[in-house]
NUVOVO-264761 format. One record per residue (C-alpha): residue number from 1; residue in three letters; x, z, y. Coordinates in Angstrom, 2 decimals, always signed. Example, Ala and Ser with C-alpha at 12.3 -4.5 7.8 and 13.67 -1.06 7.14 Angstrom:
// residues 2
+-----+-----+---------+---------+---------+
|   n | res |      px |      pz |      py |
+-----+-----+---------+---------+---------+
|   1 | ALA |  +12.30 |   +7.80 |   -4.50 |
|   2 | SER |  +13.67 |   +7.14 |   -1.06 |
+-----+-----+---------+---------+---------+
END
This chain:
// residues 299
+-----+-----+---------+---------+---------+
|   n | res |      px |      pz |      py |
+-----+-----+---------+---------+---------+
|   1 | UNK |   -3.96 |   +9.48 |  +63.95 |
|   2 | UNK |   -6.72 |   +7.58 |  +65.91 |
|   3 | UNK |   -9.77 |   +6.50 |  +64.10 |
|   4 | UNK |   -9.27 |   +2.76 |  +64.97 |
|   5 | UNK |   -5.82 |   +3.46 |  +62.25 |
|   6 | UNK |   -7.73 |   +5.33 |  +59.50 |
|   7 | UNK |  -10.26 |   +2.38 |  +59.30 |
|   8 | UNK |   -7.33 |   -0.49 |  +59.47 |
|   9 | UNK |   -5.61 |   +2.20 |  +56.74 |
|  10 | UNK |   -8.86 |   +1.83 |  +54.61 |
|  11 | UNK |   -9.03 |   -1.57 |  +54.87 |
|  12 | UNK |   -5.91 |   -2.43 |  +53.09 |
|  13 | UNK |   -6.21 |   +0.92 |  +50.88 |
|  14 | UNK |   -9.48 |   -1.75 |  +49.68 |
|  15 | UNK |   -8.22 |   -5.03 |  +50.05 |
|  16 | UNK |   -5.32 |   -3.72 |  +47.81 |
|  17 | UNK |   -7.22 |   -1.75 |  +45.09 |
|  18 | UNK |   -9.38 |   -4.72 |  +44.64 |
|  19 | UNK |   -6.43 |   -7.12 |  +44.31 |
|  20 | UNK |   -5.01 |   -4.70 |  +41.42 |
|  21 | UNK |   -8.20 |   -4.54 |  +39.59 |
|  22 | UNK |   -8.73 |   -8.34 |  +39.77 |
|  23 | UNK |   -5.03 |   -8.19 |  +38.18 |
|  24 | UNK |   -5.84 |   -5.75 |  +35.13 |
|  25 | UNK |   -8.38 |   -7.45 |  +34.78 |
|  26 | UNK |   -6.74 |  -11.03 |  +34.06 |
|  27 | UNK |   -3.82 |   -9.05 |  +32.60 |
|  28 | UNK |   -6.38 |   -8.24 |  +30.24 |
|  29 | UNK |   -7.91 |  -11.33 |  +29.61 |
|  30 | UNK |   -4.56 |  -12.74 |  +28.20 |
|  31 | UNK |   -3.58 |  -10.20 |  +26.20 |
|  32 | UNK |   -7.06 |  -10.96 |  +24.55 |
|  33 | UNK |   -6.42 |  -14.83 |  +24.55 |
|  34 | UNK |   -3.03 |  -13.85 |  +22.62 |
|  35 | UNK |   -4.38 |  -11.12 |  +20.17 |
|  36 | UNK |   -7.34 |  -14.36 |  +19.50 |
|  37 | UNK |   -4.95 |  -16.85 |  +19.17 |
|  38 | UNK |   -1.99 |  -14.46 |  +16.70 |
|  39 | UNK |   -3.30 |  -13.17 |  +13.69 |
|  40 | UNK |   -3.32 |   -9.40 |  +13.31 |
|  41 | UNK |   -0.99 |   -7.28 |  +10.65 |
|  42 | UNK |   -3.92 |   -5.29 |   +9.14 |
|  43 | UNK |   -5.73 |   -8.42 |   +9.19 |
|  44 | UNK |   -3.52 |  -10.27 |   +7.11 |
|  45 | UNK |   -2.86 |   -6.92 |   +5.06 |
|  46 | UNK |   -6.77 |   -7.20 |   +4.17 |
|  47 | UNK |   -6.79 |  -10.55 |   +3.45 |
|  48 | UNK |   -4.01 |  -10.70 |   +1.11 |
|  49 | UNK |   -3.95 |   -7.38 |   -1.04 |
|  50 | UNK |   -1.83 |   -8.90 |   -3.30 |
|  51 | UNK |   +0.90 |  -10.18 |   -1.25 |
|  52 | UNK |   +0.63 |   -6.45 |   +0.30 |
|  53 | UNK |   +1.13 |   -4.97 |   -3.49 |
|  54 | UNK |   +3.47 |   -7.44 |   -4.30 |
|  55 | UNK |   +5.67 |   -6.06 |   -1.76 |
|  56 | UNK |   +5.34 |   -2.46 |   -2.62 |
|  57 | UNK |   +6.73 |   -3.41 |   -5.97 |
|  58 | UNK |   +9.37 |   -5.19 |   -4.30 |
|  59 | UNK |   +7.95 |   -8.67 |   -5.66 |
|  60 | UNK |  +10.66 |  -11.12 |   -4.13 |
|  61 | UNK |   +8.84 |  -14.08 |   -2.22 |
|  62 | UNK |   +9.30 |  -17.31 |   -4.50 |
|  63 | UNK |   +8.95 |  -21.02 |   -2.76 |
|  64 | UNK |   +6.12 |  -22.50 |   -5.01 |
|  65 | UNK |   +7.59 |  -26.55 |   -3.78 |
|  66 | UNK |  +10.95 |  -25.18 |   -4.43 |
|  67 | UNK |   +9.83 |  -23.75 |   -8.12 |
|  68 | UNK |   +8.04 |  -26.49 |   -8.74 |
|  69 | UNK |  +10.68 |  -29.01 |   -8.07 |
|  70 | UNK |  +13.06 |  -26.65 |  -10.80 |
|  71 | UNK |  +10.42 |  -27.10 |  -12.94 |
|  72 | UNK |  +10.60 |  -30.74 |  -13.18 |
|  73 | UNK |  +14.08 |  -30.58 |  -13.52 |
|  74 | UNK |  +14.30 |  -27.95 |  -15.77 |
|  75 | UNK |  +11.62 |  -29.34 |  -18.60 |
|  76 | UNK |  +13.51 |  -32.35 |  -19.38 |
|  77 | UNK |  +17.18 |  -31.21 |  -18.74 |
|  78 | UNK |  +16.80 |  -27.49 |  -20.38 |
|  79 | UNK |  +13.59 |  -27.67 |  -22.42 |
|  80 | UNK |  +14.61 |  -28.56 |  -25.25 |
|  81 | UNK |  +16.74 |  -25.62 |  -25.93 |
|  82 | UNK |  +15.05 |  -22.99 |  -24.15 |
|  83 | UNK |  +11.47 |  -24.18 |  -23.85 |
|  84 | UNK |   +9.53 |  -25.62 |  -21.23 |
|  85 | UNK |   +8.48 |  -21.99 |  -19.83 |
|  86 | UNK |  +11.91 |  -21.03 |  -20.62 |
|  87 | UNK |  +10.77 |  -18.22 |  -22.65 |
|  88 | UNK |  +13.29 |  -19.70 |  -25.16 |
|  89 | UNK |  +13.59 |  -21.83 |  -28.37 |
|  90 | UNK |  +16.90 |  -22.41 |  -29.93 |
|  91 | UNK |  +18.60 |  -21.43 |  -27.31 |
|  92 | UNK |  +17.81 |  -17.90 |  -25.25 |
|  93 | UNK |  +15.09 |  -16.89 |  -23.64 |
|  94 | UNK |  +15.95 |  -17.13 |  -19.67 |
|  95 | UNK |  +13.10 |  -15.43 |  -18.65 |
|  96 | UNK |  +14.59 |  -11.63 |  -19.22 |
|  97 | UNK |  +18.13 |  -12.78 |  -18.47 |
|  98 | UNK |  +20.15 |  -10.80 |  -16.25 |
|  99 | UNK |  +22.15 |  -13.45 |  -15.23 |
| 100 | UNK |  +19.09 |  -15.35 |  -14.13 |
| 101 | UNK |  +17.82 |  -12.29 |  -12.42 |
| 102 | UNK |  +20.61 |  -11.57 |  -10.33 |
| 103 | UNK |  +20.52 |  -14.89 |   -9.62 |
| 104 | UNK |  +20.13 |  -16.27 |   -5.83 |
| 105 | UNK |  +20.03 |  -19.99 |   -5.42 |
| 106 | UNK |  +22.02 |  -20.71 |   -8.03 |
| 107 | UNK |  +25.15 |  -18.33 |   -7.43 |
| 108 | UNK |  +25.25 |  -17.00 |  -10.71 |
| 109 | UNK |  +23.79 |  -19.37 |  -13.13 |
| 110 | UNK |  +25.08 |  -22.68 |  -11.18 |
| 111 | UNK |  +28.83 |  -22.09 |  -12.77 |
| 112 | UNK |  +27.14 |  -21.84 |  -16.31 |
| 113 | UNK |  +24.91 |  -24.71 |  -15.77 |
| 114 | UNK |  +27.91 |  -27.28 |  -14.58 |
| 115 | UNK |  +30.60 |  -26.10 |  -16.55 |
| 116 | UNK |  +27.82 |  -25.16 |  -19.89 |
| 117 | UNK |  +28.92 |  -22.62 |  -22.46 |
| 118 | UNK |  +30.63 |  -24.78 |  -25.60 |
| 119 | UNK |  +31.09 |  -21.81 |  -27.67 |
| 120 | UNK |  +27.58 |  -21.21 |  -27.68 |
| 121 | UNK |  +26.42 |  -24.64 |  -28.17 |
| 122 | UNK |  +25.18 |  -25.19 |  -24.59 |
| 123 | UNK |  +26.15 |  -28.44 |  -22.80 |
| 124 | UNK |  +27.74 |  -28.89 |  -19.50 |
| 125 | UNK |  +25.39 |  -30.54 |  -16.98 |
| 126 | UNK |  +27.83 |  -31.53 |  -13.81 |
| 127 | UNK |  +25.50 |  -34.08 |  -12.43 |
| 128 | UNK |  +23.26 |  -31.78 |  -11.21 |
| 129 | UNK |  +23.59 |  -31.42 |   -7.68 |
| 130 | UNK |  +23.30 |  -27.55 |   -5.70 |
| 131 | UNK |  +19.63 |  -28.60 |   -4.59 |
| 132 | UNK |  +18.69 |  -29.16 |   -8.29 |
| 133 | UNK |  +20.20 |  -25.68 |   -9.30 |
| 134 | UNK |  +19.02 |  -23.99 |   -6.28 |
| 135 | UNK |  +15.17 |  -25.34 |   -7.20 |
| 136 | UNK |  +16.00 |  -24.56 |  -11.27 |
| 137 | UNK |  +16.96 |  -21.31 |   -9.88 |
| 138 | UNK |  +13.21 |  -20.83 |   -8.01 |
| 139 | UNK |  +11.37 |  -22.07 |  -11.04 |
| 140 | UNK |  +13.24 |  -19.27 |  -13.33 |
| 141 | UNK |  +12.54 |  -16.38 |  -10.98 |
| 142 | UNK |   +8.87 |  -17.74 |  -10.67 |
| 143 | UNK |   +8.78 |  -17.41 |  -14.30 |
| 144 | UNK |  +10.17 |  -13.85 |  -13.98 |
| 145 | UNK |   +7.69 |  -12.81 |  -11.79 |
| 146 | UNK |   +4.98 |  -14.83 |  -13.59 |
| 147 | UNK |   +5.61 |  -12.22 |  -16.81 |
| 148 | UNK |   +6.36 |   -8.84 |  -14.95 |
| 149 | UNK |   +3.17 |   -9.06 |  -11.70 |
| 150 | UNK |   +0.48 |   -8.03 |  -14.00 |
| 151 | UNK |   -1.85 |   -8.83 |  -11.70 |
| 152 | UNK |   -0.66 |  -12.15 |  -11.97 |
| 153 | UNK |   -1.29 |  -12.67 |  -15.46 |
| 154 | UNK |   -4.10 |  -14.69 |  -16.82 |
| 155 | UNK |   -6.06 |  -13.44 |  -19.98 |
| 156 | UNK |   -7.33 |  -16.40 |  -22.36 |
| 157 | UNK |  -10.28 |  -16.55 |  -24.28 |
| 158 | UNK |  -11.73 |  -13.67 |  -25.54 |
| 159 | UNK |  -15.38 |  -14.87 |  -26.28 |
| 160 | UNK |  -14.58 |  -15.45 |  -30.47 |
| 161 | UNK |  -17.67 |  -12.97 |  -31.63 |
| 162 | UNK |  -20.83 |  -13.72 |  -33.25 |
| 163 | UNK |  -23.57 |  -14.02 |  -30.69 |
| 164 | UNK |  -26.67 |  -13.25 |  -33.39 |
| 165 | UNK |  -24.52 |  -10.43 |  -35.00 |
| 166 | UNK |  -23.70 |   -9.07 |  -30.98 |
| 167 | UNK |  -27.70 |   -8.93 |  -30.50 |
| 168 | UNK |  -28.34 |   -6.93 |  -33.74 |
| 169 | UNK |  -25.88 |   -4.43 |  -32.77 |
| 170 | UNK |  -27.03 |   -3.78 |  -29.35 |
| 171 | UNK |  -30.47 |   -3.26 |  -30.73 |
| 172 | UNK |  -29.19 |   -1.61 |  -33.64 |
| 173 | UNK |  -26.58 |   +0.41 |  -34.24 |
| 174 | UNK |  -24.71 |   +0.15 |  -30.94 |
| 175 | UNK |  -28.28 |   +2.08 |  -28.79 |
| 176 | UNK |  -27.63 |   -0.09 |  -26.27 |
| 177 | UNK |  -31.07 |   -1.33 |  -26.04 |
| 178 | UNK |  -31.89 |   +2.00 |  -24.87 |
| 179 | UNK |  -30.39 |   +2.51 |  -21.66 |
| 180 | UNK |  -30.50 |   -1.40 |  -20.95 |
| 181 | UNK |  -32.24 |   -4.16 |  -20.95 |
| 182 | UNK |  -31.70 |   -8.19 |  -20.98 |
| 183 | UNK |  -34.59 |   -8.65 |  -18.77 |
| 184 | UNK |  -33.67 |   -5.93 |  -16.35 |
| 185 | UNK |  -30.28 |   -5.01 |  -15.49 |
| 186 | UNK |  -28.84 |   -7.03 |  -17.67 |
| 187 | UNK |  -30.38 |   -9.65 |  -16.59 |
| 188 | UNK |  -28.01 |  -13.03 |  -15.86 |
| 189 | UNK |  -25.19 |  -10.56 |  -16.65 |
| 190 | UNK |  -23.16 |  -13.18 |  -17.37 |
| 191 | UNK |  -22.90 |  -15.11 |  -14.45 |
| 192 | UNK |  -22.55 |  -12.23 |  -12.23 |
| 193 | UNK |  -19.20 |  -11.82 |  -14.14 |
| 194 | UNK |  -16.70 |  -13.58 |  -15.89 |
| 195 | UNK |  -16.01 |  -12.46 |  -19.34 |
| 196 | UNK |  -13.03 |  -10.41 |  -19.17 |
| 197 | UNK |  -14.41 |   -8.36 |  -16.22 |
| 198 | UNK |  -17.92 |   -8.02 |  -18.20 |
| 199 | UNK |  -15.95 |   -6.91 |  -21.31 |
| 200 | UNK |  -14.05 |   -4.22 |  -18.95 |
| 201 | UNK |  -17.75 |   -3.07 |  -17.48 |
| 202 | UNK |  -19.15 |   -2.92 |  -21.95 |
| 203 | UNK |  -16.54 |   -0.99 |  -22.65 |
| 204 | UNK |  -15.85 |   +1.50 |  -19.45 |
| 205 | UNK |  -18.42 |   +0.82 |  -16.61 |
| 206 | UNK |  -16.31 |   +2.43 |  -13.72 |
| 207 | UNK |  -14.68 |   +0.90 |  -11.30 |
| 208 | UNK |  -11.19 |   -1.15 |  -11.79 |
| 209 | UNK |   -8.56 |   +1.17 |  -10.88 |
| 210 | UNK |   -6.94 |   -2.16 |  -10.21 |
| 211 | UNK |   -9.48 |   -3.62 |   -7.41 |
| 212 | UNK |   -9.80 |   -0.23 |   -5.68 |
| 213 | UNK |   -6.22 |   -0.36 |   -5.29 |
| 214 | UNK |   -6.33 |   -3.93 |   -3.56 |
| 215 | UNK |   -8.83 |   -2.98 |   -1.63 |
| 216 | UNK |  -11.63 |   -5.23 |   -3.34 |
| 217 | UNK |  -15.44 |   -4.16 |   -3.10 |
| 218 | UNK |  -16.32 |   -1.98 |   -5.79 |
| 219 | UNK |  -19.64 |   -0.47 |   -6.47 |
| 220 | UNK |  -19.47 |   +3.37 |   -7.32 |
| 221 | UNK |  -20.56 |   +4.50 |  -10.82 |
| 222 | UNK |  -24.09 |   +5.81 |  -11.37 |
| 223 | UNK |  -23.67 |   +9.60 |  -10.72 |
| 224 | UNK |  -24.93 |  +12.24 |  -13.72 |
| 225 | UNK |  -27.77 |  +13.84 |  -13.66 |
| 226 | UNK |  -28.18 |  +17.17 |  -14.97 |
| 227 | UNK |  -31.03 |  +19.82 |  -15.45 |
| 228 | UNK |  -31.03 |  +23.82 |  -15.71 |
| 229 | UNK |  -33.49 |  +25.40 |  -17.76 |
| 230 | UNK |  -32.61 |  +29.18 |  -16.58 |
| 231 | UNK |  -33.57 |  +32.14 |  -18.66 |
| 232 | UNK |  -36.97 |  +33.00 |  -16.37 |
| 233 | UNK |  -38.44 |  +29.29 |  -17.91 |
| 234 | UNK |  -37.71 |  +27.72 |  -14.50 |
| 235 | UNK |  -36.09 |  +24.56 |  -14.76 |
| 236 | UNK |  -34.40 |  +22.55 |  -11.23 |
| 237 | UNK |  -32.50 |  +18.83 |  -11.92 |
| 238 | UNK |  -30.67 |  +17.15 |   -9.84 |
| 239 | UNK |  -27.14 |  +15.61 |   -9.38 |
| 240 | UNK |  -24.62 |  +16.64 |  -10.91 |
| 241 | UNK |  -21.42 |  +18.32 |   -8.48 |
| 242 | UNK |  -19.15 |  +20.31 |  -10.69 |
| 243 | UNK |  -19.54 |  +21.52 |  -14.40 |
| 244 | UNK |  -17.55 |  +24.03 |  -16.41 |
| 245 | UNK |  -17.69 |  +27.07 |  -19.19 |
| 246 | UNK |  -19.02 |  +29.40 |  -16.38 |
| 247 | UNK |  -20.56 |  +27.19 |  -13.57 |
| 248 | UNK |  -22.95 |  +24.38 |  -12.93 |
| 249 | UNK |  -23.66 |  +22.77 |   -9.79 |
| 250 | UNK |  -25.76 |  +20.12 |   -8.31 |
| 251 | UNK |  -27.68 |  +18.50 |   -5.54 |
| 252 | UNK |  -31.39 |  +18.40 |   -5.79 |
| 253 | UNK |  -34.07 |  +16.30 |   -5.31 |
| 254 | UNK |  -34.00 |  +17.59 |   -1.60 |
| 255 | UNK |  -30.20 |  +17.42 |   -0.99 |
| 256 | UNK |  -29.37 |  +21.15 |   -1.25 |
| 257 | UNK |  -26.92 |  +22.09 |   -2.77 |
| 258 | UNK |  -27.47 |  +24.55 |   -5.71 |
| 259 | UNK |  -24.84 |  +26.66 |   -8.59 |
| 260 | UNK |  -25.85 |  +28.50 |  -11.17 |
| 261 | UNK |  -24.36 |  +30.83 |  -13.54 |
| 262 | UNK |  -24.68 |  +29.19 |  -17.32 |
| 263 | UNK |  -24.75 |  +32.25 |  -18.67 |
| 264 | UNK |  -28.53 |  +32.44 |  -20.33 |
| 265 | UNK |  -28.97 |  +28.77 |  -19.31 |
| 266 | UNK |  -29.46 |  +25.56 |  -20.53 |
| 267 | UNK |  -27.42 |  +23.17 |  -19.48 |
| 268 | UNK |  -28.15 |  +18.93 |  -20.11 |
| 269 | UNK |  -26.23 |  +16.27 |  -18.36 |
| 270 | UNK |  -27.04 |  +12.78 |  -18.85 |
| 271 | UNK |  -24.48 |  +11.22 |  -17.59 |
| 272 | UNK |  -24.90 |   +7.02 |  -17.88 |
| 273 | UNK |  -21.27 |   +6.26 |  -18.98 |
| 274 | UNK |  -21.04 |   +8.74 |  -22.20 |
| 275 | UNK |  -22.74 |   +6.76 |  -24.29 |
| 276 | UNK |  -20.15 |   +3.96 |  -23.47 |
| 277 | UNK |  -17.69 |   +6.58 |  -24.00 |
| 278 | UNK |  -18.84 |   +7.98 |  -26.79 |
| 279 | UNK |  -18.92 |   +3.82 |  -28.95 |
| 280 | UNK |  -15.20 |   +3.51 |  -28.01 |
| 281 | UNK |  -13.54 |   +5.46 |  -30.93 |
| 282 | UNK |  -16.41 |   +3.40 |  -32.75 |
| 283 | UNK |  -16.10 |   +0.37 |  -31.57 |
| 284 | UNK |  -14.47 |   -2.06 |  -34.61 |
| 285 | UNK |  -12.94 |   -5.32 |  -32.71 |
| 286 | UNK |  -15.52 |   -7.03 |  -34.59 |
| 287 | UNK |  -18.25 |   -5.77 |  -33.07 |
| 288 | UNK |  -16.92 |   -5.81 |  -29.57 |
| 289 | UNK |  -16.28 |   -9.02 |  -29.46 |
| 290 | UNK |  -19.43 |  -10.03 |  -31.11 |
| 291 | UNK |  -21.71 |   -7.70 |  -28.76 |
| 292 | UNK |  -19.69 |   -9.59 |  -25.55 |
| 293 | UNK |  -20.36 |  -13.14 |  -27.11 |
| 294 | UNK |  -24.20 |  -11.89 |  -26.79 |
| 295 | UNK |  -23.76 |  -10.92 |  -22.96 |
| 296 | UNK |  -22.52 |  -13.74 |  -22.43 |
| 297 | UNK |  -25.63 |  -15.93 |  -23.68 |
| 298 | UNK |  -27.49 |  -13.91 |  -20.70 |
| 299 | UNK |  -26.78 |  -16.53 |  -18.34 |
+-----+-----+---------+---------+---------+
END
């Protein structure tokens, strides 16, 4: 081959790598204009923890307009009888009814609602048109869901204690006063939280099993700290690792890792959540709710 070919061969060899590179390359850009412009699964997954826990419990997707439209059907057609959140009155609670929760648009409960149950005292209501039973049908299985997803549920008021008598017991009885204080870390307590979530943190400060699940920020409990007296007088603190009958182990001030045999030493651990422990077999409702009232002045 002559050397005027290799060079026309090299040439287009060039002219041809550069034209597939300049491809890739605006192959690339679009699949990044598409992965912009379509959100992304995980995304979605973080954003909505609870839609993603929902579905692990098999949760079935309810139409809010659709439920919503039931609802205002269902209050003044079916209220009276069963209530207006259908968790019954003199008639049954619909809530828990298997009929309503095999239900799907209607299939089941639309026969009973037309033709109505005489022997039982319910009347028929044949006006209603498939629509209407379909939506009743939505606003039921809302209601279903509303009482089983937990996570749905929303507590009431639980701030009925004595403010005055809450203070006197944290800096009485309750030693609370000595591992915190209202001007410290306490301090504006109350808005940082909302009350059920600071009554969770008086009682147990670890946490939420719940919001670690969904993926929520959580900030870790304060490790223990523990110190070693052994039996030469020498005495080394540090964190606490692992504890039990024979062993003790902890990081010190340095980092390193240390164990120890507790035989002919003494062992303390101060570990910030026993005293928390420690008040809830001693806790009277009286006094938690009164000690939570006074958190919740530390606005």
């Amino acid at each position: 081959m002559s050397i005027r070919t290799l060079g026309a061969t090299s040439i287009v060899l060039l002219f041809a790598s550069v034209a597939l590179a300049q491809a890739d390359q605006a192959a690339n850009a679009e699949k990044q204009k598409v992965a912009a412009s379509s959100p992304q699964k995980d995304s979605q997954k973080k954003e909505n923890p609870a839609e993603a826990l929902a579905a692990i419990l098999g949760k079935s997707h309810v139409d809010k307009e659709a439920a919503e439209r039931g609802r205002k059907v269902f209050v003044p057609t079916c209220g009276f009888c069963h209530g207006n959140d259908a968790r019954g009155k003199s008639g049954p609670d619909l809530v828990r009814s298997p009929l309503v929760l095999h239900d799907s648009k209607g299939d089941t409960i639309g026969p009973v609602i037309r033709d109505g149950r005489p022997d039982r005292g319910m009347p028929a209501f044949s006006s209603l048109s498939t629509e209407q039973i379909s939506d009743i049908s939505m606003f039921l299985q809302s209601r279903a869901e509303d009482v089983s997803n937990r996570f749905a549920y929303k507590i009431g008021d639980i701030v009925t204690g004595d403010a005055q008598k809450g203070a006197s017991f944290f800096s009485g009885d309750g030693r609370c006063s000595t591992c915190h204080s209202t001007t410290g870390d306490l301090a504006h307590v109350a808005t940082k939280y909302d009350a059920v979530e600071l009554q969770r943190r008086m009682l147990y400060p670890a946490p939420s099993l719940i919001d670690v699940f969904l993926g929520k920020a959580t900030t870790p409990p304060k490790p223990a700290k523990v110190t070693v007296k052994l039996s030469s007088g020498e005495e080394i603190s540090g964190t606490l690792v692992h504890l039990d009958e024979f062993w003790v182990s902890l990081n010190d001030a340095n980092g390193s890792y240390r164990s120890f045999s507790r035989q002919g030493a003494a062992v303390e651990v101060r570990d910030p959540r026993a005293e928390h422990e420690a008040l809830l077999p001693k806790y009277s409702d009286e006094q938690m709710h009164n000690v939570l009232a006074y958190l919740e002045t530390l606005k």
